[in-house]
N, C-alpha and C positions, 0 to 999 in steps of 0.2 A: 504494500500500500504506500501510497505517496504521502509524506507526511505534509502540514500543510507546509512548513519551512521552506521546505526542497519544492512546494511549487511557488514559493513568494520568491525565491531565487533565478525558478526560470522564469518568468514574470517580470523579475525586476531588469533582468537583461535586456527585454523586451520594451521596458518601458524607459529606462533611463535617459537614452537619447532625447526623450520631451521633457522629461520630469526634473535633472537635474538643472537649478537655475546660476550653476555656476558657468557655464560656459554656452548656456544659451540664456533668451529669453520670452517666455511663453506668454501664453497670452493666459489671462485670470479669466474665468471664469464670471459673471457677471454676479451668480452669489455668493462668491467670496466678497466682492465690494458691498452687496447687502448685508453681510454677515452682522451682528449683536455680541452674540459671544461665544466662546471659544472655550473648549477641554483643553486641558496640555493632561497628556500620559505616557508614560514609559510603555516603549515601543515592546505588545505583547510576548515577542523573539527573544527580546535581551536579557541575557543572564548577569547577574551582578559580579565581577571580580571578586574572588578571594580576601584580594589583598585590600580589595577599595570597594566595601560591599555595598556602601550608598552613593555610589557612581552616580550611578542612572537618576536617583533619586534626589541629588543633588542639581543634575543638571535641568531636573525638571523646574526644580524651585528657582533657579537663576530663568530660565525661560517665561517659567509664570511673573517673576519679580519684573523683567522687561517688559512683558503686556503690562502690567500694572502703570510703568513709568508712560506709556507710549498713549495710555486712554482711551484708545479707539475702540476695543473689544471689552468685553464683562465676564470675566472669569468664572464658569461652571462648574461643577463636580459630576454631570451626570453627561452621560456623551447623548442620551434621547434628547437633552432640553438643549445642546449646544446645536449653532449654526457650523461651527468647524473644529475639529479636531485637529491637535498637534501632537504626533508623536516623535520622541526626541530616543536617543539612545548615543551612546558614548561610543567613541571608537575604542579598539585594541592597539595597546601598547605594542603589543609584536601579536604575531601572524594565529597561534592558537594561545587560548590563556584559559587556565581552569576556571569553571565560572558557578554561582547557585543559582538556581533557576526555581520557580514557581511558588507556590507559598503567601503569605502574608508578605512578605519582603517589601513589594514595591508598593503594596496595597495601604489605604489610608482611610480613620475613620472621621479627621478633620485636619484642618491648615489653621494656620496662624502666621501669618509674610507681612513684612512693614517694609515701603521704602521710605525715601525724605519725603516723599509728599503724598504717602497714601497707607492703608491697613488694609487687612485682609483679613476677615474670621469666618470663619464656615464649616458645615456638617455635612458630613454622608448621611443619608434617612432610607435605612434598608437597603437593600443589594441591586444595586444598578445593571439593566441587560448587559450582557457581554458585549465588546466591541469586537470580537471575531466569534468563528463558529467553533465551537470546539468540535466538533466531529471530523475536524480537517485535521484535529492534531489529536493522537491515540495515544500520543504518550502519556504519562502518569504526571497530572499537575500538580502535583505535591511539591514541596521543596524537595530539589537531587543535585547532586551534584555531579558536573560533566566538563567537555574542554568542548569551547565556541569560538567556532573559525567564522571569522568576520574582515571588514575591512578595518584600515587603522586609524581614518578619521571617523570625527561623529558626525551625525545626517540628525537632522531636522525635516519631517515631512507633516505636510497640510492636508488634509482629507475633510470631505465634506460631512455633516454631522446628520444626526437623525438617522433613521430607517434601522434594518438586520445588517450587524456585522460590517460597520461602516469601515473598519480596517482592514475588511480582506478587498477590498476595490482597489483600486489604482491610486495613489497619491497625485491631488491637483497641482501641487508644487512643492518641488525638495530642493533642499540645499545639504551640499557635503561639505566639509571642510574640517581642517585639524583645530581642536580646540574652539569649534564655533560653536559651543556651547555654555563658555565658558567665561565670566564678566572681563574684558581685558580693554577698556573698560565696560565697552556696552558688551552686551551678549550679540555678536556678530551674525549666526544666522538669523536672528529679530532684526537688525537691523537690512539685512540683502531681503526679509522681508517688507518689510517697510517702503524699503524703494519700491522693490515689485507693485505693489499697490500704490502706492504715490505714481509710479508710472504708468500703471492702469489706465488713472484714474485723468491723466493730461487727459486735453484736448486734442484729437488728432486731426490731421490737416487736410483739408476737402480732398479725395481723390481728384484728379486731374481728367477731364473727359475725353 
């Protein structure tokens, strides 16, 4: 049986070429510009490092803390009631790295995020639908431990929110890059997002007849 992994792999071969917005430029979709607000969650796939167990978990919170600064979305916890989803996940240091996978780990039963000019307090209220299908993935979701072969930058992808399983679709728009997850100062895939929508959102210039 194909696990779902190994088909979000050949899939993502398939799709990169649109998807990634570091070396092209796509065009956004029209409800990404309508969007309200916005999930950020640790990319279903990602296993947390050994060594660095709240990776992923961290770099969620530097992503959420950038929406925060930026104002334009309203930060959700339930992926039904968001306009778009963000899944963020870390790159690997080197090529395989032992990792824990499944479990309470990345799960959360509330936030608490402050930056200079905003707060954040909020609850989970009972167990929100899943954001993929589990019957694509047969393995055991328990916490396990295993070695995850990945790329070695961390990826930022946009997905549309609402409906069944809104993470196994295609991502509206990704961005890859090393440490772009990370505040140095701003959190730089929010930011190559930002543009992307600021870019959108210009005026474009009459076609020529």
């Amino acid at each position: 049986m194909v696990t779902r992994l190994s088909a979000l792999v050949v899939l993502g071969a398939l799709v990169v070429p649109f998807a990634i917005a570091k070396d092209k430029k796509p065009v956004l979709p029209e409800y990404v510009l309508r969007a309200q607000t916005v999930l950020v969650v640790v990319d279903p796939d990602a296993g947390e490092p050994l060594d660095r167990p709240n990776a992923n978990a961290m770099a969620r919170e530097n992503v959420e803390k950038a929406f925060m600064e930026w104002g334009r979305f309203r930060l959700v916890m339930d992926g039904a009631e968001s306009d778009l989803i963000i899944s963020v996940r870390t790159g690997n240091d080197r090529m395989v790295r032992p990792t824990i996978k499944g479990g309470p780990i990345d799960q959360r039963g509330g936030v608490g995020e402050s930056t200079d000019s905003s707060i954040r307090i909020g609850g989970q209220h009972g167990q929100p639908p899943p954001l993929t299908d589990p019957s694509m993935d047969p393995q055991n979701r328990g916490p396990h431990i295993g070695n995850e072969v990945g790329q070695m930058d961390d990826t930022f992808a946009v997905y549309r929110g609402g409906g069944t399983a809104p993470l196994d679709s295609s991502p509206v728009w990704r961005y890859i890059g090393k440490d772009c997850l990370r505040p140095n100062p701003q959190v730089t895939a929010v930011e190559k997002f930002r543009k992307a929508v600021a870019d959108a959102e210009k005026p474009q210039p009459p076609k020529k007849p």
